[in-house]
Structure formats: structure tokens, C-alpha cells
BAZANU-655839 format. One line per field, with one value per residue (C-alpha): x, y, z; residue number from 1. Coordinates in pm, 1 decimal, m for minus. Layout:
BEGIN
east	[X,...]
north	[Y,...]
up	[Z,...]
n	[NUM,...]
***
This chain:
BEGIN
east	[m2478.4,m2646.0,m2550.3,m2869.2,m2877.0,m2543.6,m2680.5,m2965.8,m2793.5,m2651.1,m2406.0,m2618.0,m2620.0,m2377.7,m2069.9,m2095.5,m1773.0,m1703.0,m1856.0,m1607.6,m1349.7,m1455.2,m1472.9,m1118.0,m1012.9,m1211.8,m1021.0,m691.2,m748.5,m831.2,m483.9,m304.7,m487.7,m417.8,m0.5,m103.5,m326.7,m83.7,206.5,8.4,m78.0,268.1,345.7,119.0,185.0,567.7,400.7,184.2,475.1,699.6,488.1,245.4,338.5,413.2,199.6,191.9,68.6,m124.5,m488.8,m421.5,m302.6,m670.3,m815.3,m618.0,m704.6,m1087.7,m1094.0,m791.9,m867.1,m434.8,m561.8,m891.8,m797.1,m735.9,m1128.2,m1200.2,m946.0,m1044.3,m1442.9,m1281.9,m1149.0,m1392.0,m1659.3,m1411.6,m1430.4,m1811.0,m1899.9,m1700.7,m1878.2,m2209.6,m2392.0,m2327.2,m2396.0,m2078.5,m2234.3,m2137.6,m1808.0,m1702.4,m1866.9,m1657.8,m1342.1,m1399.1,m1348.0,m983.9,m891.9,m1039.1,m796.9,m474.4,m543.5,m388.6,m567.5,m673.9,m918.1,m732.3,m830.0,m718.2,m418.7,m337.8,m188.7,m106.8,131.3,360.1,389.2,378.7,686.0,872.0,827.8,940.0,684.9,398.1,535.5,588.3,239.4,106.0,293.2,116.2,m200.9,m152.7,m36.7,m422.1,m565.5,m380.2,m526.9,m863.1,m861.6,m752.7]
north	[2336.3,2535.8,2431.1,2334.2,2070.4,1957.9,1919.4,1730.6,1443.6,1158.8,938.0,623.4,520.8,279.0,437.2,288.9,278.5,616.5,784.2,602.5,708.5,1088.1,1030.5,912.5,1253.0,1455.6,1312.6,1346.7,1719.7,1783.1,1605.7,1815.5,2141.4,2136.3,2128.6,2394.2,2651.2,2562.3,2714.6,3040.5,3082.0,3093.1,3337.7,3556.1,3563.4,3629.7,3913.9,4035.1,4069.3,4205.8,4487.6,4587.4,4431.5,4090.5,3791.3,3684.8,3308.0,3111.4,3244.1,3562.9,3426.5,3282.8,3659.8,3787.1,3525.5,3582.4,3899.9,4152.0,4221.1,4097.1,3754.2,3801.0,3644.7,3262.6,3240.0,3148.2,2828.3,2746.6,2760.6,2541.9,2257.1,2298.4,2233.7,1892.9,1742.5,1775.0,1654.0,1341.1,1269.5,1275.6,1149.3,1370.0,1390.8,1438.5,1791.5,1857.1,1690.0,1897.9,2201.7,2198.4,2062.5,2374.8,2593.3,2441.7,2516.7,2864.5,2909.2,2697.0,2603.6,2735.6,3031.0,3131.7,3404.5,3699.0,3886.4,3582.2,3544.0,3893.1,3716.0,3405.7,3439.8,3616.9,3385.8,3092.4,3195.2,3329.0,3020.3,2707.2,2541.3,2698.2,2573.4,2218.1,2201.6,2401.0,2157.5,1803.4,1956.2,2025.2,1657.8,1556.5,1783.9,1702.5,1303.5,1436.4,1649.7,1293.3]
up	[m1063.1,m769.6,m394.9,m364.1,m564.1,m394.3,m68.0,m153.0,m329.6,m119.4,m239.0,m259.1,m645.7,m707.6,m938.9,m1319.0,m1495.6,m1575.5,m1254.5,m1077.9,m1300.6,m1295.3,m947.1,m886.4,m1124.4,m861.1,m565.6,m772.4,m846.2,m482.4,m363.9,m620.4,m547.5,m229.3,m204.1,m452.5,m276.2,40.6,m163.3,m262.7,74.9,224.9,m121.0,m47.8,327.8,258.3,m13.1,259.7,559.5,353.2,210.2,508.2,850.0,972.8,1014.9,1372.9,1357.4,1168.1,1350.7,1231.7,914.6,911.9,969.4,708.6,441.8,569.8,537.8,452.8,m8.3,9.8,m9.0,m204.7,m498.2,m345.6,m208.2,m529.8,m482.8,m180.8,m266.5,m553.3,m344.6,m119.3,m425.2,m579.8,m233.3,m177.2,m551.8,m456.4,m189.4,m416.2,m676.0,m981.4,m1405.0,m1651.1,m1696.6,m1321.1,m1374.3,m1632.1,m1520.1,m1193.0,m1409.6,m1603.5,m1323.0,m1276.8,m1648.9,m1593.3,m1313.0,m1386.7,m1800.1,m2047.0,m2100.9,m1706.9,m1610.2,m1654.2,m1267.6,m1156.1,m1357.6,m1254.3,m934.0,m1007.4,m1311.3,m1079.5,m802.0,m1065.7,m1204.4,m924.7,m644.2,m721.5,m473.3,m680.9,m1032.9,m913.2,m754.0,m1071.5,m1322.7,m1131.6,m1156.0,m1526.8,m1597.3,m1438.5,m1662.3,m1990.8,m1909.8,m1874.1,m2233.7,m2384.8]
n	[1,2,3,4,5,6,7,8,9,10,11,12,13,14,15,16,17,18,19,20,21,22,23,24,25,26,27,28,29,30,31,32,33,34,35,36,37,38,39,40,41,42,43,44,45,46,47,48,49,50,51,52,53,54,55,56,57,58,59,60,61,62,63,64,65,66,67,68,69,70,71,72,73,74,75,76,77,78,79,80,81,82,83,84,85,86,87,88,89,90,91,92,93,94,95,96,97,98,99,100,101,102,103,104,105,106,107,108,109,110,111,112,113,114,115,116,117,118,119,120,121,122,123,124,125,126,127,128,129,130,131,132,133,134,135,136,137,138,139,140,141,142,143,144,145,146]
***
């Protein structure tokens, strides 16, 4: 789906059945991305200070996550849940749904996108904070494959 054709939907049609149900999957995704992308954050911050200088408070943390190549690799999360949040806020097909649902099993399935993987194996299986957040976003996704 293009942006454009985000932006110029409203949510004004009324949610059959299983709209509202892919729509209540959206908003659970986004509440169980987010502890999620929170915990990579802080991992890659404690990364980041302890291999090339410290991170002096959270508006520099903000620079850094903008724009140092350290913390490329979570813009794609963040465009992510940025994407789930908007798309529940609008009317949308079951090709939209599952194309955006699709982008979560690229990045946290079962077989993830292996630049991204690159990154987040590690920290997956070294902080605890990312496999618990990692694990409840898996248990959404196994309902959705059944």
C-alpha cells in the first residue's frame, strides 16, 4: 500500500465483522511492539555507550537514533509501528492487513529478514527484556496464522 493511499482514507465506513477484528490485531501488535522497540532501544544505547562514548540524555539519544548508522537498523520498526497505528485509524482491505502483518513476520517471524536479523538475533538472545517483549508479540502472531 503506498502512503498515499493512507492519507486519503478516513475512517468513516462502519467496521464489518472481521475489519473490526483485524482491527483489534492491529492495535494489539502496536501495544506489543512497542515494550518491544523500547527494549532495543535501551540495548542498543547500552551497545552504543559502551563501544563509542556515552549517551548524555534522552535528546541526544533522539539525535543518535535519527541519525548516527549505530541505530539504523530499528527505523525500520519504528516506520513499522508508526504504519500499525495509522492503518487503525483508517479504513483498510485484508490485502493491507496482511501486507502490513507481513512486515512483522519479516522482522520478528520465524524466518526474519536476514540484514535485519543481523542485529536482532543478538540482542534477542542476550536481554531478557527483548525476549519477553519478542515472545508476546509471537503469541499475537501464532493467533493470526490460525
Amino acid at each position: 500500500m503506498r502512503k498515499e493511499d493512507f492519507y486519503a482514507r478516513t475512517m468513516h465506513t462502519p467496521d464489518d465483522a472481521e475489519r473490526a477484528e483485524m482491527r483489534a490485531m492491529l492495535r494489539e501488535l502496536s501495544q506489543k511492539l512497542l515494550p518491544l522497540h523500547r527494549a532495543l532501544i535501551e540495548s542498543a544505547r547500552a551497545d552504543y555507550a559502551s563501544m563509542v562514548a556515552p549517551v548524555n540524555g534522552p535528546n541526544h539519544l533522539l539525535q543518535l537514533l535519527n541519525e548516527d548508522p549505530h541505530f539504523a537498523w530499528l527505523k525500520p520498526v519504528t516506520s513499522l509501528i508508526v504504519d500499525i497505528d495509522e492503518m487503525a485509524r483508517v479504513d483498510f482491505t485484508p490485502a493491507d492487513f496482511d501486507a502490513i502483518t507481513g512486515r512483522v513476520e519479516q522482522y520478528f517471524g520465524t524466518a526474519p529478514d536476514l540484514a535485519f536479523a543481523g542485529h536482532y538475533v543478538p540482542v534477542l538472545q542476550r536481554d531478557v527484556e527483548v525476549a519477553i517483549a519478542h515472545a508476546a508479540l509471537r503469541q499475537i502472531l501464532s493467533r493470526r496464522r490460525k
